[in-house]
PyMOL CGO cylinders between C-alpha atoms (Angstrom):
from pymol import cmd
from pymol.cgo import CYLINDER

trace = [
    CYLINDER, 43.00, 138.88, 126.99, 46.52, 139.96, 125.54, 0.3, 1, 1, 1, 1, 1, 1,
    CYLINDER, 46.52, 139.96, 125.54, 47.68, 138.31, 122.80, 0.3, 1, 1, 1, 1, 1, 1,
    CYLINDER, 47.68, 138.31, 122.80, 51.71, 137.66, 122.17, 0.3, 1, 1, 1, 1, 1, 1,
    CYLINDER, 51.71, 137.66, 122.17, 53.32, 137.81, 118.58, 0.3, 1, 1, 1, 1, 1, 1,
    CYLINDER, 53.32, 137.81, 118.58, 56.74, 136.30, 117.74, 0.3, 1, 1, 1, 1, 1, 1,
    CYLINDER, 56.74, 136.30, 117.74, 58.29, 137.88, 114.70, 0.3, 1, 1, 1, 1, 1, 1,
    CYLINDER, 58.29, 137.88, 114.70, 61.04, 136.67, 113.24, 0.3, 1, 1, 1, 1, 1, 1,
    CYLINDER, 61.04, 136.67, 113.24, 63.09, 138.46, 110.60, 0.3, 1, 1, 1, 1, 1, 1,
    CYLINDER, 63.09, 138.46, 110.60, 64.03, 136.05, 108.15, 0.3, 1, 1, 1, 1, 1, 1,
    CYLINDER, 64.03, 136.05, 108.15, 66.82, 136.83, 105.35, 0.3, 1, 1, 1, 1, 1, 1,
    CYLINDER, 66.82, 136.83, 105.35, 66.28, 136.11, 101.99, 0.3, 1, 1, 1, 1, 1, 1,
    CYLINDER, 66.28, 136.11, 101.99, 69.04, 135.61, 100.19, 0.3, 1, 1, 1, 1, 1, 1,
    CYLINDER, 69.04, 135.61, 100.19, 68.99, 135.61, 96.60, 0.3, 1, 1, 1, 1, 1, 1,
    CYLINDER, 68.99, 135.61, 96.60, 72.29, 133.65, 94.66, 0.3, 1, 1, 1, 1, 1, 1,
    CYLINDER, 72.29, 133.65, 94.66, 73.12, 135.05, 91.54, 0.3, 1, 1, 1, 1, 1, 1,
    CYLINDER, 73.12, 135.05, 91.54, 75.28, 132.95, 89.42, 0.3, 1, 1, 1, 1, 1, 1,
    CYLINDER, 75.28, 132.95, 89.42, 76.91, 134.24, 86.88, 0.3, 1, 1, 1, 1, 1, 1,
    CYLINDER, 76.91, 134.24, 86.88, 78.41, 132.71, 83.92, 0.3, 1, 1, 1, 1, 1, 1,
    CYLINDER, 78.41, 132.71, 83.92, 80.69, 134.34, 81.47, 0.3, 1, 1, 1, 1, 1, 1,
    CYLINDER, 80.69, 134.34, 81.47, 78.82, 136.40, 79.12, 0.3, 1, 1, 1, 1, 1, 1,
    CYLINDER, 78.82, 136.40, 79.12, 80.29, 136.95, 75.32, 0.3, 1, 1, 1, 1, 1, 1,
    CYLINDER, 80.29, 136.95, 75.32, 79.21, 140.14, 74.96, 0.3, 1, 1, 1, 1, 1, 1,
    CYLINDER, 79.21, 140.14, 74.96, 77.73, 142.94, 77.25, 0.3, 1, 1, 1, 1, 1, 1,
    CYLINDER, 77.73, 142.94, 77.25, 75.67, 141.23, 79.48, 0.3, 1, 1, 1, 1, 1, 1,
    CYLINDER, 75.67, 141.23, 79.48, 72.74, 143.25, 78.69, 0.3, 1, 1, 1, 1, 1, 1,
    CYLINDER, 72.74, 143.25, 78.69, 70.08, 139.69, 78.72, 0.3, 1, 1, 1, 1, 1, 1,
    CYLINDER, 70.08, 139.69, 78.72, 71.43, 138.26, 75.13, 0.3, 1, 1, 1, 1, 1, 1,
    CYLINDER, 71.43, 138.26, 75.13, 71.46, 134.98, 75.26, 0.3, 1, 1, 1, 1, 1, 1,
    CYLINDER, 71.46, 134.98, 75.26, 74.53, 133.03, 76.38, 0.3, 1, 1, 1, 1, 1, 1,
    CYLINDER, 74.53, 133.03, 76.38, 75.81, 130.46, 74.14, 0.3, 1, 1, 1, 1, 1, 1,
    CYLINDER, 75.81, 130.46, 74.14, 78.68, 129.01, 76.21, 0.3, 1, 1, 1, 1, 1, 1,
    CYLINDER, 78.68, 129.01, 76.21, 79.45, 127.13, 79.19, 0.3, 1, 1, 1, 1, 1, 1,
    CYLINDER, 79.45, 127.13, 79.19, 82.23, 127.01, 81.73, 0.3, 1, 1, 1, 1, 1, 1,
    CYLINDER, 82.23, 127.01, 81.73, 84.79, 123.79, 81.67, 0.3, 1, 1, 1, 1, 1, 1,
    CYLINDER, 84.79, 123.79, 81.67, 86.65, 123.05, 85.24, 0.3, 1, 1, 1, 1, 1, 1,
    CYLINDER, 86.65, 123.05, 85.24, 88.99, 120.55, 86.02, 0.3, 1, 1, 1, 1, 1, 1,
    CYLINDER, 88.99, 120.55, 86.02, 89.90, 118.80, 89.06, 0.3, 1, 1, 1, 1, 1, 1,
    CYLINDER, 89.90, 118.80, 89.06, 92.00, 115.83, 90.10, 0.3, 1, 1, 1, 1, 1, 1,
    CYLINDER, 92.00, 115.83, 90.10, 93.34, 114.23, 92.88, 0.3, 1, 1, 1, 1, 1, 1,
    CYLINDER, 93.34, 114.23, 92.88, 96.72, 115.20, 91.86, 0.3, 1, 1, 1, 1, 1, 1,
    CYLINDER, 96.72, 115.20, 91.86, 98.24, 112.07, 90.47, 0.3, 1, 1, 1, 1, 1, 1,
    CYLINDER, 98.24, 112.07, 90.47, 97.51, 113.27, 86.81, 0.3, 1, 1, 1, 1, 1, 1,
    CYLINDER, 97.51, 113.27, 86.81, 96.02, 115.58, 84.34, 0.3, 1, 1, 1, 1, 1, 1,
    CYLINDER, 96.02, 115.58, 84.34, 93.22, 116.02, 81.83, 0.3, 1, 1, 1, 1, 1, 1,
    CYLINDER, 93.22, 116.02, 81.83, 92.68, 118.11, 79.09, 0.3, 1, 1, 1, 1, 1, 1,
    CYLINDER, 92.68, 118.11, 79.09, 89.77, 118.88, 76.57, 0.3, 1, 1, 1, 1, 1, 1,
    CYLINDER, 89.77, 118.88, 76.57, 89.99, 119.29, 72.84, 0.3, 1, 1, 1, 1, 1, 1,
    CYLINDER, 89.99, 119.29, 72.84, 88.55, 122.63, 71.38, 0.3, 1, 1, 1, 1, 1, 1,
    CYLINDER, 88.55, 122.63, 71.38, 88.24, 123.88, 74.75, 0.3, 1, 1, 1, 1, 1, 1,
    CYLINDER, 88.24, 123.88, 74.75, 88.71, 127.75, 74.36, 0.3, 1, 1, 1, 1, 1, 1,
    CYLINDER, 88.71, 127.75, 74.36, 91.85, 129.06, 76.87, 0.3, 1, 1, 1, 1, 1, 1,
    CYLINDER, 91.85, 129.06, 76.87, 89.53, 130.95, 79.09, 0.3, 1, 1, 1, 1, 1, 1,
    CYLINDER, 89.53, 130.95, 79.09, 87.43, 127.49, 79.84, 0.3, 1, 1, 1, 1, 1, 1,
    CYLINDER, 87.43, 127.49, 79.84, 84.64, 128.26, 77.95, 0.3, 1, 1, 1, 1, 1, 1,
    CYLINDER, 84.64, 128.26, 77.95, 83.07, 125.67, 75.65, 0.3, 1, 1, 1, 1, 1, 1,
    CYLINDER, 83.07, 125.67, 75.65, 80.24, 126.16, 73.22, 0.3, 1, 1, 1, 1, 1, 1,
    CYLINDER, 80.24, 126.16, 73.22, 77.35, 124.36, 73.74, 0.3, 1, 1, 1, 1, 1, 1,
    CYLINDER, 77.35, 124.36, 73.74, 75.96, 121.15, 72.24, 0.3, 1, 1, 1, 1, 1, 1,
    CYLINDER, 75.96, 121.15, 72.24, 79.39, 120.50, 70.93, 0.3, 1, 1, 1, 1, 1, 1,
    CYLINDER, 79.39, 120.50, 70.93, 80.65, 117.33, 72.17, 0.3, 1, 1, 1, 1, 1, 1,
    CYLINDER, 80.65, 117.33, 72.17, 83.84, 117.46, 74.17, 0.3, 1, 1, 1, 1, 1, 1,
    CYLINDER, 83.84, 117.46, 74.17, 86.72, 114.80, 74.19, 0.3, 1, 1, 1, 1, 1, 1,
    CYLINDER, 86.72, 114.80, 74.19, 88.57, 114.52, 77.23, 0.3, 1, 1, 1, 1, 1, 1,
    CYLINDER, 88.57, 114.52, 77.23, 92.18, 113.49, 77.48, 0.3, 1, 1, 1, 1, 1, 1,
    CYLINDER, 92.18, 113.49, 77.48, 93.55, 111.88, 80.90, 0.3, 1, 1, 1, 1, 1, 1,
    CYLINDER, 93.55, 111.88, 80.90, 97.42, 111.47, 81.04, 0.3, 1, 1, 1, 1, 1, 1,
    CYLINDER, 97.42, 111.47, 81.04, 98.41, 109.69, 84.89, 0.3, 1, 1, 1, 1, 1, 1,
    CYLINDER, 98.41, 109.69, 84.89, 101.78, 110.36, 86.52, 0.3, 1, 1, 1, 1, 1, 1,
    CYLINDER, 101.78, 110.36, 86.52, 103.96, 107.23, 85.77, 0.3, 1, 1, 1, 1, 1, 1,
    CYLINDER, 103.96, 107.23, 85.77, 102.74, 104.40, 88.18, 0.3, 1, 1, 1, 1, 1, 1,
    CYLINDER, 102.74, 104.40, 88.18, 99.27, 105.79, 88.12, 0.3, 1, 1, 1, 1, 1, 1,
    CYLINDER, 99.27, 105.79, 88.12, 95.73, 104.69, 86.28, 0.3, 1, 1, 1, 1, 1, 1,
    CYLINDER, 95.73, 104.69, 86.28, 92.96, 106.77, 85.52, 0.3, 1, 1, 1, 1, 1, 1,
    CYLINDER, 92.96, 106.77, 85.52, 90.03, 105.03, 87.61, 0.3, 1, 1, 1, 1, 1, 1,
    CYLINDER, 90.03, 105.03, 87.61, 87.20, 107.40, 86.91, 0.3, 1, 1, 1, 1, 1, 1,
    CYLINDER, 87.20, 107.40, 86.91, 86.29, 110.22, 85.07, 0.3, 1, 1, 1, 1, 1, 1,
    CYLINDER, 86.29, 110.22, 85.07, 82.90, 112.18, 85.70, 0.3, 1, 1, 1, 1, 1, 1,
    CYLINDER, 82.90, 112.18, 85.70, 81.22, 115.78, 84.73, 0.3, 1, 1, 1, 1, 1, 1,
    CYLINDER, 81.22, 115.78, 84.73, 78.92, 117.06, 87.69, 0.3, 1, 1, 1, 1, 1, 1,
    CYLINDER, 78.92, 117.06, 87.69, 78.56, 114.16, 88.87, 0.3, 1, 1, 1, 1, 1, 1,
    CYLINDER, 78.56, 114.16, 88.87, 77.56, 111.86, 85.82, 0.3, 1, 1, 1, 1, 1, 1,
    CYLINDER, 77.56, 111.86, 85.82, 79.93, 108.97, 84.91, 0.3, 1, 1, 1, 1, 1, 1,
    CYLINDER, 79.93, 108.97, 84.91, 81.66, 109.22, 81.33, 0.3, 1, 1, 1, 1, 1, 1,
    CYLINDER, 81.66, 109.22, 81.33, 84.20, 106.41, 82.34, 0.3, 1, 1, 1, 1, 1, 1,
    CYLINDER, 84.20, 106.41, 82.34, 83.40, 104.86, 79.02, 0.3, 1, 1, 1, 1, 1, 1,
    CYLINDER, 83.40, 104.86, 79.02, 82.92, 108.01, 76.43, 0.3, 1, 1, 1, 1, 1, 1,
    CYLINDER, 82.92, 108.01, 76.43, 85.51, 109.86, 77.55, 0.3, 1, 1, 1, 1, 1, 1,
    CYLINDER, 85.51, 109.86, 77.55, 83.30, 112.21, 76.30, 0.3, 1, 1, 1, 1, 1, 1,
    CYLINDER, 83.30, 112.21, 76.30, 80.51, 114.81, 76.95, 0.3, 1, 1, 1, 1, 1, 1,
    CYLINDER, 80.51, 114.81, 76.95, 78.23, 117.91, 75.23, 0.3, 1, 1, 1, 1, 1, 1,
    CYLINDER, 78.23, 117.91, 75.23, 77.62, 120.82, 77.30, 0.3, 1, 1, 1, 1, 1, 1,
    CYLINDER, 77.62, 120.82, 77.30, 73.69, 121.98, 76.80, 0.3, 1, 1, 1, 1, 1, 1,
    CYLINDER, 73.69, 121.98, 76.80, 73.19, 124.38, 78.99, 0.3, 1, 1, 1, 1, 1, 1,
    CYLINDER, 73.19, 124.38, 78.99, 75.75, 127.77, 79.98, 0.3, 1, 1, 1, 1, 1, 1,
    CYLINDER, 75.75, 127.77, 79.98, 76.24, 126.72, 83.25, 0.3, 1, 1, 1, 1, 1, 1,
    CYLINDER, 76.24, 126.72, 83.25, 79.33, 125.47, 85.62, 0.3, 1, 1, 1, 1, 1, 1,
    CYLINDER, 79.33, 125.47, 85.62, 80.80, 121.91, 84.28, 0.3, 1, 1, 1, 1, 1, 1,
    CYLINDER, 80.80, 121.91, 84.28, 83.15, 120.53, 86.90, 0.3, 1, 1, 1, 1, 1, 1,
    CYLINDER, 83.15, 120.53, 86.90, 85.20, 117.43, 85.02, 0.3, 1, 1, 1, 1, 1, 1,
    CYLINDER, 85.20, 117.43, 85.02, 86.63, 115.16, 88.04, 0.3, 1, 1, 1, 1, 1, 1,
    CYLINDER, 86.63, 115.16, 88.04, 89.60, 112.53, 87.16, 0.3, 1, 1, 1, 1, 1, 1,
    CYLINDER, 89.60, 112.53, 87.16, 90.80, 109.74, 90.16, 0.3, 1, 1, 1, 1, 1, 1,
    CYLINDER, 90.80, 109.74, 90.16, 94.01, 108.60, 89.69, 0.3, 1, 1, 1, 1, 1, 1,
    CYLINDER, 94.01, 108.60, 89.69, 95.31, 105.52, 91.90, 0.3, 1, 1, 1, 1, 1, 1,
    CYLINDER, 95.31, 105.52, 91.90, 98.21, 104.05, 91.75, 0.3, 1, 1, 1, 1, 1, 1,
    CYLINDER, 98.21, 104.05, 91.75, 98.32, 100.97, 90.14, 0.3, 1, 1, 1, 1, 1, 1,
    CYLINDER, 98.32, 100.97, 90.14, 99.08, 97.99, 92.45, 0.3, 1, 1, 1, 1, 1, 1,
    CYLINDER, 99.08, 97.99, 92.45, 103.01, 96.93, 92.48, 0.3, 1, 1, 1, 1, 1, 1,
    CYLINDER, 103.01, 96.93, 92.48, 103.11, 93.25, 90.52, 0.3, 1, 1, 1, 1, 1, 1,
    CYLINDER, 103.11, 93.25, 90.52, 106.22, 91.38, 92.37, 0.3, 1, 1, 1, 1, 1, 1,
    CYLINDER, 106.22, 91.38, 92.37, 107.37, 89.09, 89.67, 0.3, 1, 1, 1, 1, 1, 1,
    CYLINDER, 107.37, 89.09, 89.67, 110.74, 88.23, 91.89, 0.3, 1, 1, 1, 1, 1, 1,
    CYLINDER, 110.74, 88.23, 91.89, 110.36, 85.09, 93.46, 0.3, 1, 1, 1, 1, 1, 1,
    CYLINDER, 110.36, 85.09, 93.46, 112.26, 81.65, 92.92, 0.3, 1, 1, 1, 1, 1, 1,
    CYLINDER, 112.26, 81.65, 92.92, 111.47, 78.53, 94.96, 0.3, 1, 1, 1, 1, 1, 1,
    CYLINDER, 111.47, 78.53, 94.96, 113.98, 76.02, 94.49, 0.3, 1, 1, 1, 1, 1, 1,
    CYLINDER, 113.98, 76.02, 94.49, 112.45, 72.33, 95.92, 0.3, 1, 1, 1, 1, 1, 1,
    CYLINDER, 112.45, 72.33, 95.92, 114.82, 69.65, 96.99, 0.3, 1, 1, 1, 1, 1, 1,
    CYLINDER, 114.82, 69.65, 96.99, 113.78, 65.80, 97.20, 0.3, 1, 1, 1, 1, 1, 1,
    CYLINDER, 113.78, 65.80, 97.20, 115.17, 62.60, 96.48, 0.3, 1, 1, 1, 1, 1, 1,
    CYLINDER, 115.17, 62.60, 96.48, 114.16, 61.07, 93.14, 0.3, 1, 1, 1, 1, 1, 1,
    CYLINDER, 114.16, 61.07, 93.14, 112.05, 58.02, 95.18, 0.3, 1, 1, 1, 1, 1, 1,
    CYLINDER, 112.05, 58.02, 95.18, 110.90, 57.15, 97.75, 0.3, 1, 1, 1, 1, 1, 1,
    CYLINDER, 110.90, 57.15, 97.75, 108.87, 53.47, 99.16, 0.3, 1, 1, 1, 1, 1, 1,
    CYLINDER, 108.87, 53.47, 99.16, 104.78, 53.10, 98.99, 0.3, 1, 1, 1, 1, 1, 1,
    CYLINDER, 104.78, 53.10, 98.99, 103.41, 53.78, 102.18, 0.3, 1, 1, 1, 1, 1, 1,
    CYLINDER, 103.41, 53.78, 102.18, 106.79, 56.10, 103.16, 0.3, 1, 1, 1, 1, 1, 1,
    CYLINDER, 106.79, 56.10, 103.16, 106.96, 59.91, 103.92, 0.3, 1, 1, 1, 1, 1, 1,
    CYLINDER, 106.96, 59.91, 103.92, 109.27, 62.29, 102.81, 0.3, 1, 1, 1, 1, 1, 1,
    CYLINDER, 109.27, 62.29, 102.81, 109.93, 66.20, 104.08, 0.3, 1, 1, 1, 1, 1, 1,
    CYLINDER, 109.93, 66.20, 104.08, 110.10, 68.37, 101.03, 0.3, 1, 1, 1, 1, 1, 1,
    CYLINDER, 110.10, 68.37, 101.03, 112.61, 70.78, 101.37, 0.3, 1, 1, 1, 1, 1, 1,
    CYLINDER, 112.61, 70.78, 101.37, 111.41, 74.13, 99.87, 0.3, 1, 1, 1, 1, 1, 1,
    CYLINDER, 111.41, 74.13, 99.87, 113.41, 77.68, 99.80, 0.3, 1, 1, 1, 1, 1, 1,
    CYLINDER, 113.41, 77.68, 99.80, 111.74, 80.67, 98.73, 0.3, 1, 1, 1, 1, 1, 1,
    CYLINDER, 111.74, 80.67, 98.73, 113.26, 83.92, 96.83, 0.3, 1, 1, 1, 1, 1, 1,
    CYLINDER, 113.26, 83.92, 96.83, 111.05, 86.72, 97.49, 0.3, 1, 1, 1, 1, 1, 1,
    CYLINDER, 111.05, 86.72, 97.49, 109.06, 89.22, 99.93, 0.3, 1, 1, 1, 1, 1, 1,
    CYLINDER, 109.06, 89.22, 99.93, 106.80, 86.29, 100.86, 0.3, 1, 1, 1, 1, 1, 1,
    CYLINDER, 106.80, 86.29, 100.86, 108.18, 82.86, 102.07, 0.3, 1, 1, 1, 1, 1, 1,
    CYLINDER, 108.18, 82.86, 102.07, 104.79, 81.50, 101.92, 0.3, 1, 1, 1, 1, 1, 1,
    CYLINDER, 104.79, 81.50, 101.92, 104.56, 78.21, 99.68, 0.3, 1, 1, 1, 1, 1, 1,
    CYLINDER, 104.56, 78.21, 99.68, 101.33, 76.23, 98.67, 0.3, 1, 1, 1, 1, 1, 1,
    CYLINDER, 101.33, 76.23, 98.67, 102.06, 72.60, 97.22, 0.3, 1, 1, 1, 1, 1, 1,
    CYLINDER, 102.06, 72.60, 97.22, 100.49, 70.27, 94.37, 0.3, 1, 1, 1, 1, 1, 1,
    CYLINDER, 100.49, 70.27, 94.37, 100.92, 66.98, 93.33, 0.3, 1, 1, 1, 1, 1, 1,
    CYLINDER, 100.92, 66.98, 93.33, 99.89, 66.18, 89.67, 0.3, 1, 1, 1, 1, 1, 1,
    CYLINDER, 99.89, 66.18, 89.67, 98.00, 62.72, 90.91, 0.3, 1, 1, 1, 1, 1, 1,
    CYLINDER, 98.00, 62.72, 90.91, 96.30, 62.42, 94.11, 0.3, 1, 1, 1, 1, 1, 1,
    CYLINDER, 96.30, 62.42, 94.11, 95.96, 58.75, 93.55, 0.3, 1, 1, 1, 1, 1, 1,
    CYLINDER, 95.96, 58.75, 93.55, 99.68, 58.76, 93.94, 0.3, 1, 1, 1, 1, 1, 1,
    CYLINDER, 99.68, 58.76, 93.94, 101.09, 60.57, 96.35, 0.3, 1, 1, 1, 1, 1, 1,
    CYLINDER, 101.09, 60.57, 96.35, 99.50, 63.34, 98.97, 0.3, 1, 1, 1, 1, 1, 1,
    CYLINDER, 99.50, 63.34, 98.97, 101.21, 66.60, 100.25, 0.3, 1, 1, 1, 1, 1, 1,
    CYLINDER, 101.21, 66.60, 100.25, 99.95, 68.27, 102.88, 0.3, 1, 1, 1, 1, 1, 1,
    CYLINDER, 99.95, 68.27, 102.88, 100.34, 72.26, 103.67, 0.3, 1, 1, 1, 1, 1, 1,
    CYLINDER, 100.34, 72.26, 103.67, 103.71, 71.71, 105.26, 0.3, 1, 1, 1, 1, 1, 1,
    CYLINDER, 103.71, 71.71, 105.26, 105.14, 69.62, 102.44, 0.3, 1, 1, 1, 1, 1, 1,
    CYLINDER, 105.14, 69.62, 102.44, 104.87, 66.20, 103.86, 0.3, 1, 1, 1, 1, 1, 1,
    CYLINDER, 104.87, 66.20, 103.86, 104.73, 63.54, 100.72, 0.3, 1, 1, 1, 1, 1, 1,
    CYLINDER, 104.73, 63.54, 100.72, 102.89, 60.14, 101.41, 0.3, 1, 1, 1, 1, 1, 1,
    CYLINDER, 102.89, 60.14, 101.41, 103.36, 57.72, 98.55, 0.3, 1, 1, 1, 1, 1, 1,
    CYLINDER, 103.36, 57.72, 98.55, 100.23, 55.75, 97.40, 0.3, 1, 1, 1, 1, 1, 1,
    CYLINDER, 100.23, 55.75, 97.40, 100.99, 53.99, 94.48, 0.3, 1, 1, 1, 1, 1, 1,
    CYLINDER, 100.99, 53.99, 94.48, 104.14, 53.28, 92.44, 0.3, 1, 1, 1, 1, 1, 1,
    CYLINDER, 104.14, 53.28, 92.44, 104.33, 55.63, 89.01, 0.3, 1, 1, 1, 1, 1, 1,
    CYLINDER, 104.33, 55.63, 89.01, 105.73, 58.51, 88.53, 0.3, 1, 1, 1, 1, 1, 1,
    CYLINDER, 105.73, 58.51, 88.53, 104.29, 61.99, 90.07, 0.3, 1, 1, 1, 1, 1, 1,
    CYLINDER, 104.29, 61.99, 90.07, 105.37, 65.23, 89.79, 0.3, 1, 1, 1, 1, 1, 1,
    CYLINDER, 105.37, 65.23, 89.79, 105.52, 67.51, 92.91, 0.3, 1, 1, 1, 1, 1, 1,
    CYLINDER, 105.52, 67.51, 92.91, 104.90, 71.58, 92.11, 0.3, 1, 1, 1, 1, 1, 1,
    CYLINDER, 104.90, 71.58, 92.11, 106.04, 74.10, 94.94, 0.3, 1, 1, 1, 1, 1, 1,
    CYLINDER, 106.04, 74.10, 94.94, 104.16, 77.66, 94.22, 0.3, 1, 1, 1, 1, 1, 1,
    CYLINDER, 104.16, 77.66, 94.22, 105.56, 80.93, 96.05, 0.3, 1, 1, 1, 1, 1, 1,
    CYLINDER, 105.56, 80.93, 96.05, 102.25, 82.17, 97.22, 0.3, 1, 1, 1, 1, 1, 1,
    CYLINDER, 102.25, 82.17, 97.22, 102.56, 85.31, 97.86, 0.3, 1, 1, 1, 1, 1, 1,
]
cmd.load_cgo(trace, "trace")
């Protein structure tokens, strides 16, 4: 009976990584670590007693500096991976690769433009309707309305007024957009 073999050659690749060394090389000890940065672009960070060639000394904390462009927050702020949001912070133990990562996103427009002007008569009959008249300033024509009692008067969406009761009620038109 003949017997069949497979062999398979199988590469073994070994990945050296190599971290700045301080002195020769020749197996002392390293006693720093590497610092990169990376953003999205929309802003910059910076570390405090960060040496120019990106090397940091380890178990010495770190404070980290984020400046956004203009219209831009910082939203978060990580080292390898690990949140520091809150520290701003971190202490490099080991002479390895740090990657810090800032997001910056723009921060949402706030459109403080709008006027409504609302147009009535000053009184009206119980049991009558009345058609507010309502004229919005601004991207967004949409209006909401609000009467101060419901026992009152009602509005609806459209800004039809029902009076209920005689007194006096005050009628709010809101931009809503």
């Amino acid at each position: 009976m003949k017997q069949h073999y497979l062999n398979k050659i199988v590469p073994i690749i070994a990945l050296t990584l190599c971290v700045p060394c301080l002195s020769s090389c020749n197996n002392e000890k390293v006693s720093k670590a590497t610092i990169e940065f990376s953003t999205n672009n929309n802003g910059t960070i910076s570390i405090e007693n960060l040496a120019s060639d990106g090397l940091a000394d380890l178990n010495v904390a770190l404070k980290i500096s984020a400046n956004p462009l203009s219209n831009y927050e910082l939203n978060s702020l990580s080292v390898n991976g690990k949140d520091i949001f809150s520290t701003f912070t971190f202490t490099p133990t080991e002479p390895i690769n740090y990657i810090i990562n800032a997001v910056f996103l723009k921060i949402p427009a706030v459109n403080n433009d709008y006027k409504v002007e609302l147009s009535c008569p000053n009184s009206m009959a119980i049991g009558s309707t009345m058609q507010l008249q309502t004229t919005v300033y601004g991207p967004d024509q949409s209006v909401s309305y609000f009467v101060s009692d419901p026992n009152l008067a009602r509005v609806d969406d459209a800004g039809l007024v029902t009076a209920k009761k005689a007194e006096l009620v005050s009628i709010t038109a809101t931009a809503t957009g």
